[in-house]
N, C-alpha and C positions, 0 to 999 in steps of 0.2 A: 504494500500500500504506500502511496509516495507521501509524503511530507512535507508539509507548508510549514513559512514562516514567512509571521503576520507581524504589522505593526497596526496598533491598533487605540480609540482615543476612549476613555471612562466618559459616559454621556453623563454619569451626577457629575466627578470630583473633575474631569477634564486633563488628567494623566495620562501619559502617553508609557503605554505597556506592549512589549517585542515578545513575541512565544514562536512556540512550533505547535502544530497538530495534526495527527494521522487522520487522512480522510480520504476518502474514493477521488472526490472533484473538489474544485474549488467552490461549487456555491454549499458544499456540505461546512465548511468552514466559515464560510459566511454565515448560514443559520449559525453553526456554535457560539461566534462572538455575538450574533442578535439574540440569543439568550441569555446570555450573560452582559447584557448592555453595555455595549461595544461596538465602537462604531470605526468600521473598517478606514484605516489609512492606506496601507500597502500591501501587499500580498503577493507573493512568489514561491514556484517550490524551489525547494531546499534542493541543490545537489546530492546525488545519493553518493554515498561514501566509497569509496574507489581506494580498494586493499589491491595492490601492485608489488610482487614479493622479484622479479626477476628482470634485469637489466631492458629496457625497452617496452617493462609490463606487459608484452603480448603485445606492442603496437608494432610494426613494421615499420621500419626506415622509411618504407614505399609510402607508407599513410602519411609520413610527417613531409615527406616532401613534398605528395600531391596537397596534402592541406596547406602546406607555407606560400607552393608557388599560386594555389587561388587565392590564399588571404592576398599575396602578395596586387595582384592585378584585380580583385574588390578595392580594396584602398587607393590604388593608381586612379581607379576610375572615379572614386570621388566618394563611394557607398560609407556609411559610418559604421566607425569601428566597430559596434555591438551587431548594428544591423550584419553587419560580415562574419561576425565571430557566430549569429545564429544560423546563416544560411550553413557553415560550413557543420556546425554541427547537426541540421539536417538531412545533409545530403555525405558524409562520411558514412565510408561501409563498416567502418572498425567500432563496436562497439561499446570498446574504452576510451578510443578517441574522442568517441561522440561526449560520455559522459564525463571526461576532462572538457572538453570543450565547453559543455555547458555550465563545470565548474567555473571555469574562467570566464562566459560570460559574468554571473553572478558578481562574479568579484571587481570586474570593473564596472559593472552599476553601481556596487557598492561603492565606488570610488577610489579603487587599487587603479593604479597603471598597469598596463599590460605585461611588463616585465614581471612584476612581482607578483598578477598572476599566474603568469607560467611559472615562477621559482616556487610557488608550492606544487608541482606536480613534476618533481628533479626527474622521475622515474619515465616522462614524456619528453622534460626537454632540459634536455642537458646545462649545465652551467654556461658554456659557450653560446648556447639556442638564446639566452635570457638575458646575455649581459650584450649579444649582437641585438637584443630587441632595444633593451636600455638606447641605447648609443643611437638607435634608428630614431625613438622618441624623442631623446635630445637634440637630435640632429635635424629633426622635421620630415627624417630621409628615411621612413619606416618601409616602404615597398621597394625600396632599392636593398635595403640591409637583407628584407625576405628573400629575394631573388636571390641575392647573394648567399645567402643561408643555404637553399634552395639546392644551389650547381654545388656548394659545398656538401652538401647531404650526400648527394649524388654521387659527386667523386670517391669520398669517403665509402660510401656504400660497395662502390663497384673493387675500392682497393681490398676493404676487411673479404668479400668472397674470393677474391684473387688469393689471398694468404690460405683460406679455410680450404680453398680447392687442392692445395699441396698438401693441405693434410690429411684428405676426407680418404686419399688413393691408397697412401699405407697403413690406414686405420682399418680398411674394411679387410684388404688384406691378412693385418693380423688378424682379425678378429675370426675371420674364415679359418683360417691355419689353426688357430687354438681352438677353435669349434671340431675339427678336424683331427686333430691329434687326442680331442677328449674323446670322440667317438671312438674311433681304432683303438686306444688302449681299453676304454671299457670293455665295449660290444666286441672286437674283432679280435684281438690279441688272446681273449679265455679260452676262446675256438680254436688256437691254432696249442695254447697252452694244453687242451683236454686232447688234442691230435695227437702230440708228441708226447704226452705220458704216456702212451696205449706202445709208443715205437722204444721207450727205456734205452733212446740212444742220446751220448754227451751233445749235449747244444752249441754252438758255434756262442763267441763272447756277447757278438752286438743281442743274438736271440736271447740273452739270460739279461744282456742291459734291460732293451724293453719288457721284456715279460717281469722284472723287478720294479720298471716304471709301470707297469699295467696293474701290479699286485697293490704295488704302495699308493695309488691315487685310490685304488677302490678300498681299501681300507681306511685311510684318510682323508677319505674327500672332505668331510667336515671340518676337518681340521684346517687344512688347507685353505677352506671356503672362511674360514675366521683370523688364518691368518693373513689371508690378502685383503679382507677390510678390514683387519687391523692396521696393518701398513698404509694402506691409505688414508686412513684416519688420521695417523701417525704425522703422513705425507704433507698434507692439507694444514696440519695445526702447524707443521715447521715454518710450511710455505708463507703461512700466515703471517709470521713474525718478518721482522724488518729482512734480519739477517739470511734466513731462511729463501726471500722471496728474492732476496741480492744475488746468492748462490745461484738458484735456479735462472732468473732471469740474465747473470753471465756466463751460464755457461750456456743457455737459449741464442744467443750472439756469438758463440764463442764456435758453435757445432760447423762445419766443413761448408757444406751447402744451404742447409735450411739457415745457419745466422744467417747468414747474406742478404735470404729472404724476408726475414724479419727484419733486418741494419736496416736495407732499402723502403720495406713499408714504412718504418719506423720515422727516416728518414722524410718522407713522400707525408706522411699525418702532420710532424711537427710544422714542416715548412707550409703545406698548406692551409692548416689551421691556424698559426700566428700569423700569414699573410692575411690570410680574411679578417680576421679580428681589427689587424694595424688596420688595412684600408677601412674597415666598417668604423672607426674612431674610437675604439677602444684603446686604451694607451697600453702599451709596450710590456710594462709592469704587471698588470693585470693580466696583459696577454700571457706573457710567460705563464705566469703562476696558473692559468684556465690550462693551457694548451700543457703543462708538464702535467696535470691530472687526467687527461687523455691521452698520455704518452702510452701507456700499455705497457711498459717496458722500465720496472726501479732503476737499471741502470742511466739509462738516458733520462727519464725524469729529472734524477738526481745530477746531472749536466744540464739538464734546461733550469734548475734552480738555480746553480751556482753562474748559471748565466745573468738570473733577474738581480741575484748579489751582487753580480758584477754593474749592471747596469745601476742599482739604487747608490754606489759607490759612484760612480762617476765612468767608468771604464765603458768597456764596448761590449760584447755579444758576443763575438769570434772567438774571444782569447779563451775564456773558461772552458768554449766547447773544443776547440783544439785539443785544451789540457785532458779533456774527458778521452781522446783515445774512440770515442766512440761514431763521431763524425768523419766521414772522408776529406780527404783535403780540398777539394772541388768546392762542397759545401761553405767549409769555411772559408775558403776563399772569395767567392760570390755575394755570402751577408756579411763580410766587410766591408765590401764594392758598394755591397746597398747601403751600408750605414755611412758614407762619407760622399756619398753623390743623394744622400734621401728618398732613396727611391725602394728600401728596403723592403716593404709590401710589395713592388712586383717582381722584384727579386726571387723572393721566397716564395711568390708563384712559378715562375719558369723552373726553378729547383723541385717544385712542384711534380712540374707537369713532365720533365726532364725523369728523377725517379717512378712516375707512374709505367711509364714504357719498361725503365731498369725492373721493376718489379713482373712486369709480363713476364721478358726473358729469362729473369731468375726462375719465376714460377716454373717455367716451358724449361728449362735445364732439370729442375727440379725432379718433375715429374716422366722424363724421358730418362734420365737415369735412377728413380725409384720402380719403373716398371721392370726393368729386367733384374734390377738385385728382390724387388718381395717376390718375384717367378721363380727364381733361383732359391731361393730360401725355403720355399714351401714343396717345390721341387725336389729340395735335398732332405727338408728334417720328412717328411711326408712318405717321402719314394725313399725315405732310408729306413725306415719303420717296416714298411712292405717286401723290403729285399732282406733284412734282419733277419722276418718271420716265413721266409721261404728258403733260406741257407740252408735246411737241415733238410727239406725237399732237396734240393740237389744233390746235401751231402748222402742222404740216403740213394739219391737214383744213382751215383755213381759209383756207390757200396756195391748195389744189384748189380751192376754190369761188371 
């Protein structure tokens, strides 16, 4: 049942009293305040409460972009801001969108700016999404900032599947291979085990390895099953910690191939992300400090900070990240270029747009040489299992002859 909230005036004492009341419709609530001699001043429902427990709340990238680029071109056209903020939540397909949406109507009737709308709803729109609306508000230049937001979505969006696609290929991989190996020793390996007790001839080494892995999972699967989400759990609480997430995240940089692909994305989010901000008029400061909490990456964060200390110091931007070891020389070379000609913001686009392509090829390197080493590995431990538990077939057909 949805939920109003009234304001409403005392017809003896002439007190103005704000509630809420569960009712079907609005004029159910209207009779309630005309029993209770009350006479209606405002009346709205109340946003329904919107629990969002995982990164994105179930909205799609795709939603926020096609919502930004309509608000963006309502606004250009002249429609007011409320009037846009309601079409869009009528005509959104995403469900939570919608009811974010009509949360942040609410709030800017209420008298919130738009910005500080959207910053109660972090899990729709990011810190970056809110502090680029700020600067558009200040600026008078709100449909150009959306736009901007907009192609930023975008890029962003097409870079994070580029990365996820390198790793969906030897995910499924193992996943098959260990789906595979539990089967054969279960199911397939007792069979060949109850063959060869009937034949009371010595087994070749690899056939007593696996029929010992075939014995020991089926006796301990439990165990096993407890102690691999122990370790994870384990995993996870370490990762947690500062130190913990340091470790993993350099040695995530540090792996042969896949860092590369991460350096370069990582590379490709920062620069484009603090470009957009500089050009949108958000200052430098801020930028950094937004743009290092969407680094993905504690190492490089931890370089985009000691950058904004450099810059709150007096200094420049290039030098800290050099120090970090974790930028290419290219990089730094280019936003020094930017910072002493001012042109900084389309700098750290072209660097941009520059690593988007580095990232393709990585990925396409990636994934051209991940096909034939998980072929090869499933290949070997798979077809090594099956040759184990057929040696003693040979050895016996060549006993007979």
């Amino acid at each position: 049942m949805p939920v109003f909230e009234y304001t409403a005036k005392n017809a003896t004492t002439g007190v103005i009293q704000k509630g809420t009341y569960d009712a079907p419709g609005r004029d159910d609530v209207v009779g309630y305040l005309r029993k209770n001699r009350l006479l209606l001043v405002s009346l709205r429902e109340a946003p329904r409460e919107i629990k969002l427990s995982l990164p994105g709340s179930g909205i799609k990238t795709r939603d926020i972009v096609i919502f930004t680029r309509q608000f963006a071109t309502m606004i250009n056209s002249g429609l007011p801001l409320v009037q846009s903020l309601n079409i869009l939540a009528a005509q959104t397909e995403s469900p939570k969108l919608k009811d974010v949406t009509r949360a942040v109507v609410y709030d800017v009737e209420a008298g919130n700016t738009l910005a500080d709308a959207f910053s109660k709803h972090p899990t729709a729109f990011t810190q970056l999404y809110v502090n680029m609306v700020a600067a558009g508000e200040a600026g008078g230049i709100l449909d150009t900032i959306l736009l901007r937001l907009a192609t930023f979505l975008e890029k962003n969006d097409k870079l994070v599947r580029k990365v996820k696609s390198a790793m969906i290929y030897p995910g499924v991989i193992l996943t098959v291979a260990i789906g595979a190996i539990t089967v054969l020793l279960i199911f397939v390996i007792p069979v060949f085990r109850d063959m060869f007790a009937s034949v009371n001839a010595e087994l070749p080494l690899p056939t007593r390895i696996v029929m010992g892995m075939s014995d020991f999972l089926k006796s301990f699967w439990p165990a096993i099953l407890i102690g691999v989400g122990f370790l994870t759990f384990a995993f996870k609480r370490w990762y947690a910690t500062p130190s913990g997430m340091r470790r993993v995240d350099g040695f995530m940089l540090g792996m042969p191939i896949l860092g590369d692909v991460l350096r370069k994305s990582a590379v490709s989010r920062f620069t484009r992300t603090l470009g957009t901000l500089i050009s949108s008029g958000v200052s430098i400061l801020d930028g950094l400090e937004i743009t290092a909490k969407t680094a993905g990456n504690t190492i490089i964060q931890d370089a985009i900070m000691a950058s904004r200390s450099s810059i709150a110091g007096g200094d420049t931007i290039a030098a800290p990240l050099e120090k970090s070891g974790v930028f290419p020389p290219m990089v730094i070379s280019m936003i020094a270029v930017g910072e002493q000609t001012g042109g900084l913001d389309e700098m750290l686009s072209k660097i941009a747009d520059f690593y988007d392509d580095e990232v393709d090829v990585a990925v396409s390197g990636l994934l051209s040489l991940m096909e034939p080493v998980m072929i090869l590995f499933l290949g070997v431990v798979v077809g090594g299992m099956i040759v184990a538990m057929y040696l003693p077939i040979f050895n016996l057909m060549q006993a007979v002859q």
